[in-house]
Each structure stands twice: as C-alpha cells, then as structure tokens.
N, C-alpha and C positions, 0 to 999 in steps of 0.2 A: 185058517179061520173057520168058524162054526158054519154048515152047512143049513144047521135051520134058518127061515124066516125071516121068523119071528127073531130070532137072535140077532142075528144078522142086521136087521132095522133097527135093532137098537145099538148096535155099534156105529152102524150111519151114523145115526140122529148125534150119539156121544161124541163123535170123531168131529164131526161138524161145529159141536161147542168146545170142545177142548182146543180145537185149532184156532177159535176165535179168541185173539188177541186186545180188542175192543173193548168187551164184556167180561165179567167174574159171573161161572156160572158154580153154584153152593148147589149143594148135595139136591136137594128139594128144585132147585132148576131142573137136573139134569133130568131129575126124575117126571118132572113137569114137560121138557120135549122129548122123551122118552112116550110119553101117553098118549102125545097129542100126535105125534108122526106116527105109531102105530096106529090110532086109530083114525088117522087121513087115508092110508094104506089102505086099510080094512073095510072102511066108511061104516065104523060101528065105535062104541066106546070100548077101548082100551084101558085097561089098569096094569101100571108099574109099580111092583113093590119098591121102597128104597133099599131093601135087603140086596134083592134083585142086582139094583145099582151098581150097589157099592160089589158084588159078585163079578159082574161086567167089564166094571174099571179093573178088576184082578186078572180078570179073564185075558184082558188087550195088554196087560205089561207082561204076563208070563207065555203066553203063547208064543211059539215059534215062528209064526206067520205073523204076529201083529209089533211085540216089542215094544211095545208103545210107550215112550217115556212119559208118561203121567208123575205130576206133580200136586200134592195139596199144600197150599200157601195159607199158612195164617193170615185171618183177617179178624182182629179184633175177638171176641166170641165163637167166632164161625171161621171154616176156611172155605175157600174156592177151589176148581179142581182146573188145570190146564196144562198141555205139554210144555214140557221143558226147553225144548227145541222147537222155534218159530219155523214156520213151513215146513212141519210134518204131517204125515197124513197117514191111515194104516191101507188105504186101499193104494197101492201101486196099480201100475201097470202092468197088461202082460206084454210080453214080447210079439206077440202080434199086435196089440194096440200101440205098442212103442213104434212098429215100423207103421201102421196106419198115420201117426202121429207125425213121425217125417216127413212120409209123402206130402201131407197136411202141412206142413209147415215151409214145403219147398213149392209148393202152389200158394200159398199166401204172401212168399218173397216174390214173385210176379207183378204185385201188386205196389212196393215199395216204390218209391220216387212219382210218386199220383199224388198229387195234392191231398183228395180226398184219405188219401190211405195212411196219410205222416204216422200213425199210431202203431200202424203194423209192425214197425219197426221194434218197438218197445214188446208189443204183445209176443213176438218170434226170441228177443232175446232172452224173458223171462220163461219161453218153456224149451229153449236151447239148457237155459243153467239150473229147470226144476226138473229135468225128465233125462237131462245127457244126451239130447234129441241133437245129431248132427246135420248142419243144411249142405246140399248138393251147393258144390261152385260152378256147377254147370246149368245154366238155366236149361231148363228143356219144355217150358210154357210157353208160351205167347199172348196174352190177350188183344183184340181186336179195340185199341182205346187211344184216344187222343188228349196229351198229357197238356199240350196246348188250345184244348179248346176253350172258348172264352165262355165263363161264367162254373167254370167245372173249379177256380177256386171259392164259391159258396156252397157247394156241395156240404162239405162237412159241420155248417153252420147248418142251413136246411134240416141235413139230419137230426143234430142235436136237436134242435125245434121241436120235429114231429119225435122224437123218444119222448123231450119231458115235457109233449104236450103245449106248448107256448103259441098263443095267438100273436102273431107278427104282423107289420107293417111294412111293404112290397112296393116297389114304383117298378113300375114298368115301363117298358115305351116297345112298343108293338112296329115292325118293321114299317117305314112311312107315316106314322102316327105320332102324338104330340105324347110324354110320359104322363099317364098318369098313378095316383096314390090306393091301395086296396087294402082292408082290412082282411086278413088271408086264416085260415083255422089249417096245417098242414099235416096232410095225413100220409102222402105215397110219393117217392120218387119211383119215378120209369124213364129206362133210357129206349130210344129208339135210334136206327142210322147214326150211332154216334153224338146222338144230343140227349143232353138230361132236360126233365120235365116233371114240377111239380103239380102233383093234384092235391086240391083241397076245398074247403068251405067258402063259397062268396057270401057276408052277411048281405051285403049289399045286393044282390040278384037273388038271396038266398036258393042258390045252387051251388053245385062241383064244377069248381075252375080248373082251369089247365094251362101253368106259367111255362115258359121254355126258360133257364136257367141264364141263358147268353144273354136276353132280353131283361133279365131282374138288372137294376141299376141301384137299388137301393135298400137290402132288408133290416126291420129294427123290428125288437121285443115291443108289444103292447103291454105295459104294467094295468093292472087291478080289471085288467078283463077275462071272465070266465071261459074257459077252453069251450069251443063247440065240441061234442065227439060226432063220429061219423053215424048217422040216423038214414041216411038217403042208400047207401050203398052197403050191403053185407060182407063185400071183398073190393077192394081197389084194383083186383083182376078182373073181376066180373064188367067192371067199367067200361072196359077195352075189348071184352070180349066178343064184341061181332064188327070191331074195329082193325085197320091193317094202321098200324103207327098211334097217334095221337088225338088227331082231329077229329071229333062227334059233329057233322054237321044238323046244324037247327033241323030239327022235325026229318030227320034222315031217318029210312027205314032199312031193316036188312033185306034184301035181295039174293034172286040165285046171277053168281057171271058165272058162263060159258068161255072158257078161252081155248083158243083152237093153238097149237104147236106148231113149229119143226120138227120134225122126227128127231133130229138130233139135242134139240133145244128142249124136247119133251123129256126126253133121258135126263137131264140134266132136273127140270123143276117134279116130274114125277117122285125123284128119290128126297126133293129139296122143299117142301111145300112152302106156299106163300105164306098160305093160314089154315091154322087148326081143322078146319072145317073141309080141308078140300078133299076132295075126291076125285083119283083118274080113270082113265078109259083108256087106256093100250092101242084098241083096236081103232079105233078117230084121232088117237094123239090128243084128248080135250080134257083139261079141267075144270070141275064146277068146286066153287066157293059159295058159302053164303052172308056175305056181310054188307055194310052200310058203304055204299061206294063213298072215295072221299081222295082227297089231293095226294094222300099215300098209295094210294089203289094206283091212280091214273099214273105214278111219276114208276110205279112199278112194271106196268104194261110198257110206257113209253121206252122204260131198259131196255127191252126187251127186243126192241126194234122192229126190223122185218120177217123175225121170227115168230108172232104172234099175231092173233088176229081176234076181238072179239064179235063172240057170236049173239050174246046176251048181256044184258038189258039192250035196248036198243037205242036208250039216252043216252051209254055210257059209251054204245061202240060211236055214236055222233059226236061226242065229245071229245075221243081219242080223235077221231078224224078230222076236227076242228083245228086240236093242237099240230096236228101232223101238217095239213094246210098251212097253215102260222107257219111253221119251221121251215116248208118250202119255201114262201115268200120270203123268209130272211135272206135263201139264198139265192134269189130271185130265178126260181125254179116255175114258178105261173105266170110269165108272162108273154107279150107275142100271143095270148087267146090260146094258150092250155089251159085245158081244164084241169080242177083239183082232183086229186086221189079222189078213187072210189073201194 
C-alpha cells in the first residue's frame, strides 16, 4: 500500500464507502468523501480530482497489497462503485495487532454470562470468524463481580438510556422509606464495593442525583421530553473526585485524615491506597488523604480494625469512637461501670 498520506486517506475514506452496503456511492460521491475526509485531516480545504478517483479505485484492485475487488454496477445512466465481496476490507491486520486482538478477545470472554454483558457473546463470535482470532479454553481472568446482585439485571437498560440520551422515569424506594417516582436525565454509571450507581439530572431538585441500581424498582422512557445534557459537571469523574465510594454528604467539605498504621497493616495500605490523594510517611506508619469524610470513609477505617487509629479531623476520630462504643455494647462489653474506649 502507498506510503504517502495523502494517498493513503484516500484509500480510508474509498475503502469505508465501498464496504458500505447500505448506500450506492457514484463516481462524484466518492469524490465528494474523498475531500471532505482529507480536508478534516488537514483542517484546510482539500480538493479531489475525479481523475484522481477513478486512478485510486485502479490503484486498490492492482496492487499486491490491496486486491481489492471493486465492482461498477449499472444503475440506470450512472453506475455506483462497491466491493464485490461483503466484509472486505484492504487494511488487515498485522500479526501483532492479530495477537493484540486475541488477548482482547480472551479478556472480554471473562465477562460473558453477566447479565449486563449478553452481547459480548455475539461481539467475540464475529471477530472469531472476521480476523481467525482464536479464544484460550483456559480462562486465566477473574473479575472481582457479583453475577447475582440484585438490580445488576437493569444494568444494560440504564446503559442504552444514557448512550441514546433518553429521559426516564425511576421509582425508587430508599432502604426504610416509602418508593417514590423521579423524573431522571442519565448520564454515568459507577460501580463501587460491588454495587452499581447511577448518576444523573434531578429536574426536580434541579441537581445531580445518585440511584443505587438494587433500590430502582421501576424504569420507563419519558416520551416528547427534551434530553437535559450534563451543564453542572465537565466529567462524571470529577464528581467523585474528593469522594471515597458514592455518598456527597450535604454541604460536606474536603478535609486532611491522618490515619495512624500497624506496621504491618501499613505495608499493606502504603502499596494499596484508599484514594487518589493519599500520601505516606514510612517513618510514623501514617497516611494523609484529602477528602469529604462520608459512610464510605468510616466503614473503611472500621475494616481496618485494631490496626488503625485516627489522628485527624477530630469529629471523625469521635465518630469512629462512637461506632466502636456501639459495637462493644452489642456484645455487652461496657458493663459492670467500664468505661468506653479511649
């Protein structure tokens, strides 16, 4: 195949209509996305001869590299130009994108038998029999996912949503609360701890909500109502981003925590961080984080057991100390006039 460009972009652009079975594309098409794709490329105006053209389409059936079986089909006065052979294409693969392509293909069998994933199925078998792409019978993946959690079959409903944009109607019922009905604009799923969670547009609060999937009881399309797009947030990461899990608590602020180690317990969250933000200290065994404390924070410290200690904020270390009190009363560990942990 030609090395120039320029040349080169216009076989793209040819190869891309000629394989489109959909569409007749006539001499003056071809020529037509010929100019427009070089001059996207370039971000200048492009001009294609039709000379040119019709030189190109000769170029890709004689070439040793390309072969391309190009057909012109009478149509009336005019013909159209398309390959003879449905799913051809002149760019192959190389043999390393081939073995790229396996591996890729034997990581995405991992995923098969997920509710959310039924598709993959179909997507593996058609670049098994377009590319000769063989799958390992040996898994060697694992993903960390729970095939039975409940609300993970909406999942691919959700999705569709937020691709083609559709304002849905959501009933929820919130753990100990009565369900109720939300008009929802869906822009991001995020999993956390093995729970999926959608974020998106409340008209209703007019803010960014945040559903837990297990808790949707009910989702339907809104007909003849206008998509919100997303105006309040530049990234659906950015969201979360001074957050550990899900939870934005009202009017919560970011903060520095101090958290004091085990030595041996430090080994472990030193190489493993909680969040993005953290920073260790070797010499104290301590990490600082800077985020909005919230129910994910606290249930992450409490892991942690008697291996950890907070040093900072001083609401947050009262509050672990709070719940830790609590758990001793369950096991009626304060009574007889002990005092609680200090």
């Amino acid at each position: 195949m030609a090395t120039n460009k320029n040349a080169r972009l216009r076989y793209e652009a040819l190869d891309k209509c000629l394989s489109n079975f959909s569409r007749k594309f006539y001499i003056e098409d071809l020529q037509k996305v010929c100019c427009d794709y070089l001059s996207k490329e370039f971000s200048m105006d492009m001009n294609v001869s039709r000379r040119q053209i019709y030189a190109d389409l000769k170029e890709m059936e004689v070439s040793p590299t390309m072969h391309a079986p190009i057909k012109a089909y009478q149509d009336g006065q005019r013909k159209y130009y398309r390959y003879s052979q449905k799913g051809f294409s002149i760019f192959d693969l190389t043999d390393e994108e081939l073995t790229g392509l396996e591996a890729t293909v034997n990581m995405l069998s991992s995923f098969r038998g997920m509710p959310q994933f039924d598709w993959m199925t179909d997507i593996i078998r058609k670049l098994k029999k377009k590319y000769k792409v063989s799958e390992s019978q040996r898994n060697i993946l694992s993903f960390d996912s729970n095939v039975d959690l409940r609300g993970i079959d909406r999942f691919k409903e959700l999705f569709n949503y937020i691709m083609s944009q559709q304002p849905i109607l959501i009933t929820y019922e919130p753990f100990g609360k009565e369900p109720f009905n939300a008009e929802f604009h869906p822009y991001f799923l995020k999993q956390y701890n093995n729970r999926w969670f959608i974020l998106g547009f409340n008209p209703e609060y007019k803010d960014i909500s945040v559903f837990a999937l297990d808790r949707i009881k009910n989702v339907k399309s809104i007909k003849n109502v206008k998509f919100i797009a997303d105006t309040i947030i530049d990234d659906p990461f950015d969201y979360f981003f001074d957050v550990i899990g899900t939870t934005i608590p009202n009017h919560g602020e970011v903060e520095r925590v101090v958290l004091k180690f085990a030595p041996k317990r430090y080994q472990y969250v030193s190489t493993k961080p909680i969040h993005h933000t953290q920073k260790n200290d070797d010499l104290s065994h301590t990490i600082t984080i800077e985020v909005i404390p919230n129910k994910e924070l606290e249930a992450i410290i409490l892991g942690f057991g008697k291996d950890v200690k907070v040093l900072e904020p001083q609401h947050l270390r009262d509050e672990i100390m709070e719940i830790v009190k609590e758990s001793c009363n369950n096991y009626g560990l304060l009574k007889n006039g002990c005092k609680s942990p200090q």
